[in-house]
Backbone as a printed PyTorch tensor [residue, N CA C, xyz], in Angstrom:
tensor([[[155.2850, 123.1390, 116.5540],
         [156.3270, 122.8430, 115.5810],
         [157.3850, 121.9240, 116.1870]],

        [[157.7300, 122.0880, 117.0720],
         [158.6190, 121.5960, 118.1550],
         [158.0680, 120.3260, 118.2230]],

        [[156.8230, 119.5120, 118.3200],
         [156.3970, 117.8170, 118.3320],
         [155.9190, 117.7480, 116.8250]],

        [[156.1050, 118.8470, 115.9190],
         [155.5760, 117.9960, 114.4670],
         [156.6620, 117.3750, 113.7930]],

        [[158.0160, 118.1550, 113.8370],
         [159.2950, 117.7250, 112.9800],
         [159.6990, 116.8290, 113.6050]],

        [[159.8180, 116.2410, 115.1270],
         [160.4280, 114.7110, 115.1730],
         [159.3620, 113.7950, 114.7430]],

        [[157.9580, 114.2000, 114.9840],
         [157.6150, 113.0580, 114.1730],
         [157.1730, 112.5140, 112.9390]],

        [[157.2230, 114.1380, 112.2050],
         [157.7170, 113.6700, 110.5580],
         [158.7620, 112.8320, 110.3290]],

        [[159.8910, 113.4050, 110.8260],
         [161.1140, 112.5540, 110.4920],
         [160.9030, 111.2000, 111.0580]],

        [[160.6420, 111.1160, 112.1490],
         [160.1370, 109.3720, 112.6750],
         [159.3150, 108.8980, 111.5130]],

        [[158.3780, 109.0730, 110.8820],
         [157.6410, 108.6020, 110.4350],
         [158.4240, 108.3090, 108.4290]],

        [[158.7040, 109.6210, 108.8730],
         [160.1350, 109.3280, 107.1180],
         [161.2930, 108.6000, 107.4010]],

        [[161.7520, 108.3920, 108.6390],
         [162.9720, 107.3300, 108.7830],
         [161.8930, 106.0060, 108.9180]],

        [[160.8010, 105.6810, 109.4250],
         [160.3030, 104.2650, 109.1270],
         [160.0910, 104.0940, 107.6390]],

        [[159.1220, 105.1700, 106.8700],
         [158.8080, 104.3510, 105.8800],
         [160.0960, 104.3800, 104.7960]],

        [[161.1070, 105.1230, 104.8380],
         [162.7370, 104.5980, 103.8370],
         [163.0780, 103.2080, 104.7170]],

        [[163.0010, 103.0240, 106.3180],
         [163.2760, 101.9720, 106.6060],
         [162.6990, 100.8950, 105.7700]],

        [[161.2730, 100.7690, 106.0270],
         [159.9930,  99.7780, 105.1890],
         [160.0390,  99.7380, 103.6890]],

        [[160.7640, 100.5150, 102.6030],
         [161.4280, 100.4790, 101.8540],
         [162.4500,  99.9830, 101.7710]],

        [[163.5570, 100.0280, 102.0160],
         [164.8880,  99.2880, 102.2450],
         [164.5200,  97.5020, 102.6750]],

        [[163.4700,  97.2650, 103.8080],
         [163.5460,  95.8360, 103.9770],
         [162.7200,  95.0640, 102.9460]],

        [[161.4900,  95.4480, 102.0960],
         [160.8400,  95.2510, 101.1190],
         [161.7830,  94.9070,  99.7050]],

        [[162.4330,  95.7680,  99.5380],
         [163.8550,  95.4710,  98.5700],
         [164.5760,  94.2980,  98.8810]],

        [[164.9900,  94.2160, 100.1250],
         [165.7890,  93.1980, 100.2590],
         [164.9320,  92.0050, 100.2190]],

        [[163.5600,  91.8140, 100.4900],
         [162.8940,  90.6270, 100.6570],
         [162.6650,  90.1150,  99.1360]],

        [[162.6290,  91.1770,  98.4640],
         [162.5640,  90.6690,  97.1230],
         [163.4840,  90.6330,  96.5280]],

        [[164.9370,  90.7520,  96.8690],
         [166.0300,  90.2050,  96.3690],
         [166.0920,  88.1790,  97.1220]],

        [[166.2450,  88.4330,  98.1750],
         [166.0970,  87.0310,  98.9390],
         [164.7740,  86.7510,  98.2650]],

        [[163.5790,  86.6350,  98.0840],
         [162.5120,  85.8610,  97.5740],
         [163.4430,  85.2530,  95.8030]],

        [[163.8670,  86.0540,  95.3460],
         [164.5290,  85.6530,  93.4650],
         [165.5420,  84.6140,  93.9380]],

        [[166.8900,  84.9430,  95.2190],
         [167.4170,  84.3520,  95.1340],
         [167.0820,  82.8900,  95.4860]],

        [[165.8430,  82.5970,  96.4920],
         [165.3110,  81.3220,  96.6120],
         [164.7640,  80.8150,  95.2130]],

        [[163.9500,  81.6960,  94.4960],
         [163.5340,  81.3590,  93.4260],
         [164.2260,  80.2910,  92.1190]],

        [[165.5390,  81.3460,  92.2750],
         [166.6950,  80.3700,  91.4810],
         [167.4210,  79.2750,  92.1080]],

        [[167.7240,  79.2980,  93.0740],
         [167.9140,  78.1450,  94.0470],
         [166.7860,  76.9330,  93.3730]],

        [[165.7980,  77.1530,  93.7870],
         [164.6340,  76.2600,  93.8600],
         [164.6550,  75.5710,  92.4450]],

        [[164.6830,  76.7300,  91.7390],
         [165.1130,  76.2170,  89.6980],
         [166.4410,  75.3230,  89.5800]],

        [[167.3840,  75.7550,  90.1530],
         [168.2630,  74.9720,  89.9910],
         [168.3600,  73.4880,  90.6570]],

        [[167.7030,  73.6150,  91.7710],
         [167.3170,  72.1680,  92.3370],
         [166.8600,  71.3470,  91.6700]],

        [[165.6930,  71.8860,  90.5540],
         [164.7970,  70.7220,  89.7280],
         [165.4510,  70.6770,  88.8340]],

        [[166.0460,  71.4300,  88.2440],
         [166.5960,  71.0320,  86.4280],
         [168.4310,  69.7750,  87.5310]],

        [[168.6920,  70.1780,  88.3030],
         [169.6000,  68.8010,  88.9870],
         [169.0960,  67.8300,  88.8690]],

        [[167.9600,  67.9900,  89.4240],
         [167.1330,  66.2960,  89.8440],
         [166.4020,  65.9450,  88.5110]],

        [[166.2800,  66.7360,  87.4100],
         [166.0130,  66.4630,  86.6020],
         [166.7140,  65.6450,  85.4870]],

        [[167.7580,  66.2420,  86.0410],
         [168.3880,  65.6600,  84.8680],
         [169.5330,  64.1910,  85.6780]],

        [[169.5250,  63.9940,  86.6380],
         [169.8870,  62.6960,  87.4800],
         [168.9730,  61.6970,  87.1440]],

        [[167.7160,  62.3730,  86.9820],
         [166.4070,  60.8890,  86.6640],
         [166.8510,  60.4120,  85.0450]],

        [[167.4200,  61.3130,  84.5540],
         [167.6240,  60.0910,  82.8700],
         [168.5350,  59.5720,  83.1060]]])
């Protein structure tokens, strides 16, 4: 019992970790996303 509970919890503090950075990558992936949108409708509209 004594080596199973630290490494439950090791293994439940990685995967909320691996959760938490997955979230954020897909906040940063949208915010490039709109970035990237807003780049073309600029240059889009400079070419008329």
């Amino acid at each position: 019992m004594a080596i199973v509970m630290p490494v439950l919890m090791l293994c439940w503090g990685y995967a909320i970790w691996g959760f938490i950075k997955t979230g954020r990558l897909n906040d940063e992936i949208k915010y490039l996303d709109q970035m990237e949108y807003a780049k073309l409708l600029t240059n889009a509209s400079t070419k008329d």
